[in-house]
Every structure is written in structure tokens, then in C-alpha cells.
C-alpha positions in Angstrom: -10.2 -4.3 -13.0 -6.5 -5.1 -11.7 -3.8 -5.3 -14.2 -2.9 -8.9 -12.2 -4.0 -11.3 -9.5 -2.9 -9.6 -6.3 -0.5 -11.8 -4.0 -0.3 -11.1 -0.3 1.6 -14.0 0.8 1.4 -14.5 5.0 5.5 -14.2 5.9 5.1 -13.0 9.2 5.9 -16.5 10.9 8.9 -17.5 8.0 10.2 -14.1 8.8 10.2 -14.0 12.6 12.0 -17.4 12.6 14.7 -16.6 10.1 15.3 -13.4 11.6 15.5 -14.5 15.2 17.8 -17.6 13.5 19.9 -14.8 11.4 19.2 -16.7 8.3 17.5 -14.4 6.3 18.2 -14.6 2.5 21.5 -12.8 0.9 20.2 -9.1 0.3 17.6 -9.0 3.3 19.6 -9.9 6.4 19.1 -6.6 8.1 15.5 -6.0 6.2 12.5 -5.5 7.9 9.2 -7.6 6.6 7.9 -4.5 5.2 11.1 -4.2 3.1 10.8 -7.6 1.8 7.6 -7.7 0.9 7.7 -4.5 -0.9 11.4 -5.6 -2.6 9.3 -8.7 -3.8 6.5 -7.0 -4.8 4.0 -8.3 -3.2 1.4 -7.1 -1.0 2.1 -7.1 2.7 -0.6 -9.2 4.9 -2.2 -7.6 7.1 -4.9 -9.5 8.9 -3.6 -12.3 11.8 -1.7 -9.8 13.9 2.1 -10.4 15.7 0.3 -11.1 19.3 3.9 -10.4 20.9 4.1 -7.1 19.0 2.5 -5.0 21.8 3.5 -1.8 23.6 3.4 -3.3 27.2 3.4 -7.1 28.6 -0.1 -5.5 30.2 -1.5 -5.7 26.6 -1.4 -9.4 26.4 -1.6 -10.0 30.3 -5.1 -11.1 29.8 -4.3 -13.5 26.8 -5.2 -16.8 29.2 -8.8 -15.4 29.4 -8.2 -15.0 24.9 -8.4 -11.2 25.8 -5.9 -8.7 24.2 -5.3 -5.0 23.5 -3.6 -4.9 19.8 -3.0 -2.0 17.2 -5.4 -3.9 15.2 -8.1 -3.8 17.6 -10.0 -0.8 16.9 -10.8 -0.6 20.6 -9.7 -1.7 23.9 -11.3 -4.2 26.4 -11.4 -3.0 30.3 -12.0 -5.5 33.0 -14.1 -4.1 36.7 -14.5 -4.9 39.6 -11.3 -7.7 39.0 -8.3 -7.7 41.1 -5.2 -9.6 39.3 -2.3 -11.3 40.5 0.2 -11.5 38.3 3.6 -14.0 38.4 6.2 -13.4 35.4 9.0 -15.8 34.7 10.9 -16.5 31.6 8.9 -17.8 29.7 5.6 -18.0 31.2 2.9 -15.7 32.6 0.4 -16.9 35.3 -2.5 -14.7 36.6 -4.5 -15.1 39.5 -8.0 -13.2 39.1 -9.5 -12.2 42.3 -13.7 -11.7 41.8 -16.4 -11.2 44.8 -17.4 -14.8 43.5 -14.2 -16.2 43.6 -11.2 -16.7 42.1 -9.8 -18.5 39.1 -6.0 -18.7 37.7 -4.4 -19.2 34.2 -0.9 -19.4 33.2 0.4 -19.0 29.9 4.0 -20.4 28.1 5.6 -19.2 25.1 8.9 -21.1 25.0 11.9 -20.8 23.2 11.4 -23.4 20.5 8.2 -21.6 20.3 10.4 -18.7 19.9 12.5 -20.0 17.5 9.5 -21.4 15.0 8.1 -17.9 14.7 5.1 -18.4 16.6 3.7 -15.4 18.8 0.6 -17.5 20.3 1.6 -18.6 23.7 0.9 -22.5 24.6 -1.9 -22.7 27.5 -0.1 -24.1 30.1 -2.6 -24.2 32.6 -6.7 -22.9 31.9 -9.1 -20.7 33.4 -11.5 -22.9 33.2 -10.9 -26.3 35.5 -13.7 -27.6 37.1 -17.2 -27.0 38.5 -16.0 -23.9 41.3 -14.5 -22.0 38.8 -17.7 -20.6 36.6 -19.4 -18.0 38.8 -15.7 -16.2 39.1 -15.6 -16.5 35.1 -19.3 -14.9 34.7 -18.8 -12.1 36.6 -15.2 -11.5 34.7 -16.9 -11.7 31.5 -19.9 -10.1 32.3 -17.9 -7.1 33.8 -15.7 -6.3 30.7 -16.3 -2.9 28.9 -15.6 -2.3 25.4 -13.9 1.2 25.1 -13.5 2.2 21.2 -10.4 3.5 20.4 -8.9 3.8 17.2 -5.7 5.5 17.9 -3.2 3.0 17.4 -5.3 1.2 14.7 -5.5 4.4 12.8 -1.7 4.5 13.0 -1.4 0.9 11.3 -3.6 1.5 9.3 -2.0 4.4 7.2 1.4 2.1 7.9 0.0 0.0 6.0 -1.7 2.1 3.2 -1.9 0.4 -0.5 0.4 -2.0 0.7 -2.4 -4.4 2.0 -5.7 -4.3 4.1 -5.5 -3.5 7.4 -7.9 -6.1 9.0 -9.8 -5.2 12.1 -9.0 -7.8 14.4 -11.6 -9.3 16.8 -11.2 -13.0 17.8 -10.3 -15.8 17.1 -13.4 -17.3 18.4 -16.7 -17.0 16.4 -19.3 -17.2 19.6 -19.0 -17.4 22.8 -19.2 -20.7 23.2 -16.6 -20.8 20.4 -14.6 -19.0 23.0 -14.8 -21.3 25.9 -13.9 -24.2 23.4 -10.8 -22.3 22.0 -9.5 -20.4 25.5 -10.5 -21.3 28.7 -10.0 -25.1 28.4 -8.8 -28.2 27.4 -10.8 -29.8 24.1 -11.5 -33.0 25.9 -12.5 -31.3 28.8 -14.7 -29.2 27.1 -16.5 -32.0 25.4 -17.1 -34.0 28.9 -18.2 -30.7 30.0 -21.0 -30.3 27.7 -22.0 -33.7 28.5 -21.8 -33.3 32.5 -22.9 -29.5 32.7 -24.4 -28.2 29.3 -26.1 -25.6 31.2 -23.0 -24.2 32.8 -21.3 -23.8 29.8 -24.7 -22.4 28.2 -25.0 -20.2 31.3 -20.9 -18.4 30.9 -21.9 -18.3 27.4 -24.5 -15.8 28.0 -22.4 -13.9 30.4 -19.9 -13.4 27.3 -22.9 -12.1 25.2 -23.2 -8.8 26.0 -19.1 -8.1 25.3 -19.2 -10.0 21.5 -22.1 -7.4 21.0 -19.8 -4.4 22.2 -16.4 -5.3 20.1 -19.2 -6.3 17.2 -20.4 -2.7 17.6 -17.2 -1.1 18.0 -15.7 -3.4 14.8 -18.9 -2.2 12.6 -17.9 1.5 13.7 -13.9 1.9 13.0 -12.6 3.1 10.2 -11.8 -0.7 8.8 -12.8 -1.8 5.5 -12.5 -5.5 6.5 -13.5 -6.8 10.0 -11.7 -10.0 11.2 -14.0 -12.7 13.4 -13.9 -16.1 14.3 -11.3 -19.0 13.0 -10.6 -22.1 12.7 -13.3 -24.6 12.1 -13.4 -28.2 11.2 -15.9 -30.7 10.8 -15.0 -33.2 13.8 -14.1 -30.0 16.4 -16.6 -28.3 15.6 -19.3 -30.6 13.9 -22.2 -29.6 11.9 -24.7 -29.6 15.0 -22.4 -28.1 17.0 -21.5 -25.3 14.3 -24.9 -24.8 13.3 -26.4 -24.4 17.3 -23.4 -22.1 18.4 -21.4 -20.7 16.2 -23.4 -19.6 13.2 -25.8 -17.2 14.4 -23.1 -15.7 15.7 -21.4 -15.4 12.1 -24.4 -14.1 10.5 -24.7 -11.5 13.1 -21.5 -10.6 12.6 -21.9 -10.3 8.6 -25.4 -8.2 9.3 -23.6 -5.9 11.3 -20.8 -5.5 9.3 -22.3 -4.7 5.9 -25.1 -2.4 7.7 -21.3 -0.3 8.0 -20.4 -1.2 4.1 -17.9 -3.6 5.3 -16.8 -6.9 4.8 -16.5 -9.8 7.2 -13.4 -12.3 6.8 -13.4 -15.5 8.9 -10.6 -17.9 8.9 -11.8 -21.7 7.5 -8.9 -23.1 8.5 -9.9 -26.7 8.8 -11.3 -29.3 7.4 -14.8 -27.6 6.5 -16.4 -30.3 3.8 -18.8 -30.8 6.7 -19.7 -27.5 7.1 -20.2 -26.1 3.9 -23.9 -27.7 3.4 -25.1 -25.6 6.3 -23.7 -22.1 5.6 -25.8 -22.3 2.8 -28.8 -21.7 4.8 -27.1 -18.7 6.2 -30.1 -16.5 5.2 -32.6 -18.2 6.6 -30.5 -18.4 10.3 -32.4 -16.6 13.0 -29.4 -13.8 14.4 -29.1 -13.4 18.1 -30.1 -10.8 20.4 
């Protein structure tokens, strides 16, 4: 039993703005968020990582596919038999990915205001994922990815971190592969007119994606984390009960299996309006698990 109800309030977004703004409050100007949190007493969150903290603009050069190599990513993702192009301005990123079946281009913006607010995920400026030509390139992109795991910088953060928090093994943001396409590779609208005009495209890139969720699963279950972080974001109109029930929680409950066959524990991020929702996690058990 705790002594008190443990508070880990998320700062990292208040914190970024005010510092970048120099408004920090009287006694922490020059503090880190570390410091504060710790002068407060309070736990330091540790679970939805800085996505510009990275060692290398090559660590988040893949971030228009929703692919990234973080400290809190027990692992790191490799991409073969891909050629990229890539373009850097001021404030925006735009890759051109050559493939055998073709090519396909993203570009990325993080903006000052963006800047300014706190936020460290960049605004999709243009997607991967525009029309009919583009989904043999993005199979064979996705269906080439190898997951290598490596805990060397996540062991790092980890004992940063220590009793402060929990160092959250990071993932995705998506929940399933087809969670993926929704959230990264293109417009929402788009992607609803898609499933209407090609459901067996989308169904088909979906499977190409399969095999790499299996690999960062695996190489989630097998780090040193005590929490594994997978899947956000949900909501009852985006993604309604049908469509969360067909695609995105089998993929949940494989993620929970594989996770507490390793004594761990799973966190996902209901950030939504999930009234809708809630009637059919309750028939998590009965859910048949991909493979």
C-alpha cells in the first residue's frame, strides 16, 4: 500500500511552450522538467515521448510513414531494399521513397506556432498515401521493414528515470494496421471513401504491415519495460463500434496476451469519446487474436 495517491501530471507540452516563451514560473526559469517535477513532488511522466527529442533528424526522417527511432523504443525499425530522397527546409521535411514497385512521397511540417504551443508532432502536410498508384510502393515499404531490438538507449532512460515514474515502452500510436493507415498515411475523409471505393486495397497494405506489428509486439514483450505503450486515440464516430471491433481490437488483445505472457502490462491511450466503445471491450475474452 502507498502512503498517498501518486500524481504524475503530463507537463511535457506546458513546459516546452513556457520555456521556449521564457515564461517559466519565478524559481524555475532556468529548471529543467525533471527539476520541476521533482521540486513539486510529483512523479515525472514518462509514457508519450518528446518526438523532437531525438539524437539525429534521421530518427524521425521516416515520421510521414508514422515510423520513428526513439529512446523509448526498445528497438529500432530498418527499412530494405528502399532508396529515400530527402528535401529539408525550415520547417518541413519531404521524402521521396524510391521502391522496385514505385514510388510514393510524404512531407511533413512542424511550424513555429506549432513550436511555440509545445507540440513535438509535426502536421502532415502532404500523405503517403494519395490515390490508387501509390499502394504496391507502400506494401513492399512495409513489408520490407525489419525490427532490430535494441535496448541501449531505452535502458539509458530508463534508469534516468528510475523511481521517478515508469518508463513506458513506446510502440504506436496506432492500435492495428489498419489503425495505422487511418492515423498516418492519409487524410480521414480520404480514408473513409477509400474503404468504400477499395476495401480490398486497404485490407491488402494492411496485411503487408502485419508481419512488422508482430516484430515490435515481440521485441516490446521482450525489453526490460514493465509497461508497454500501444495504440491511441479512439472515439466512437472515428473509429465506430464496427469498425473498432473488425480492426482494431484483435489487435489490442493480441497485444495484452503478449504482453502479460512477459508479466507486463499494456497501456493504451482512450483518448476520445469511447461511450461507444466500452460495450464491446467487454467481450475482449471471447475475441479471436490474430495470426
Amino acid at each position: 500500500m502507498l502512503d498517498r495517491i501518486p500524481w504524475v501530471p503530463r507537463l511535457d507540452l506546458w513546459y516546452n511552450a513556457h520555456r521556449r516563451a521564457g515564461t517559466l514560473p519565478e524559481g524555475f526559469e532556468d529548471a529543467t522538467l525533471r527539476q520541476i517535477t521533482d521540486g513539486l513532488g510529483v512523479g515525472y511522466h514518462a509514457v508519450v515521448p518528446d518526438f523532437l527529442n531525438v539524437e539525429s533528424p534521421d530518427d524521425i526522417v521516416d515520421q510521414g510513414l508514422g515510423i520513428y527511432r526513439l529512446k523509448e523504443m526498445p528497438f529500432t525499425t530498418v527499412l530494405h531494399d528502399v532508396e529515400r530522397e530527402v528535401t529539408r527546409e525550415e520547417h518541413r521535411t519531404r521524402v521521396v521513397y524510391h521502391t522496385p514497385l514505385g514510388s510514393v512521397s510524404c512531407t511533413v511540417r512542424y511550424t513555429p506556432e506549432m513550436r511555440a504551443a509545445g507540440a513535438s508532432l509535426p502536421w502532415a502536410e502532404e500523405h503517403a498515401l494519395k490515390g490508387a498508384d501509390d499502394y504496391r510502393a507502400l506494401e513492399h515499404i512495409f513489408s520490407h521493414l525489419e525490427i532490430i531490438p535494441d535496448e541501449s538507449r531505452y535502458r539509458q532512460w530508463q534508469q534516468w528515470v528510475g523511481e521517478a515514474g515508469v518508463a513506458v515502452a513506446y510502440g504506436w500510436l496506432a492500435a492495428s494496421p489498419m489503425h495505422h493507415i487511418m492515423r498516418e498515411l492519409m487524410p480521414m475523409t480520404d480514408f473513409f471513401l477509400e474503404m468504400y471505393d477499395r476495401p480490398e486495397r486497404l485490407a491488402a497494405l494492411a496485411e503487408s504491415m502485419e508481419p512488422w506489428f508482430e516484430q515490435v509486439l515481440a521485441a516490446l514483450a521482450q525489453s526490460s519495460a514493465e509497461v508497454i505503450f500501444v495504440g491511441g486515440n479512439y472515439d466512437e464516430t472515428i473509429t465506430y463500434p464496427p469498425f473498432f471491433e473488425e480492426h482494431l481490437l484483435p489487435w489490442l488483445v493480441r497485444a495484452g496476451e503478449i504482453a502479460h505472457e512477459q508479466g507486463k502490462l499494456l497501456l493504451t491511450h482512450t483518448d476520445g469519446e469511447n461511450e461507444g466503445l466500452l460495450e464491446i471491450t467487454e467481450l475482449v475474452s471471447s475475441q479471436p487474436a490474430p495470426h
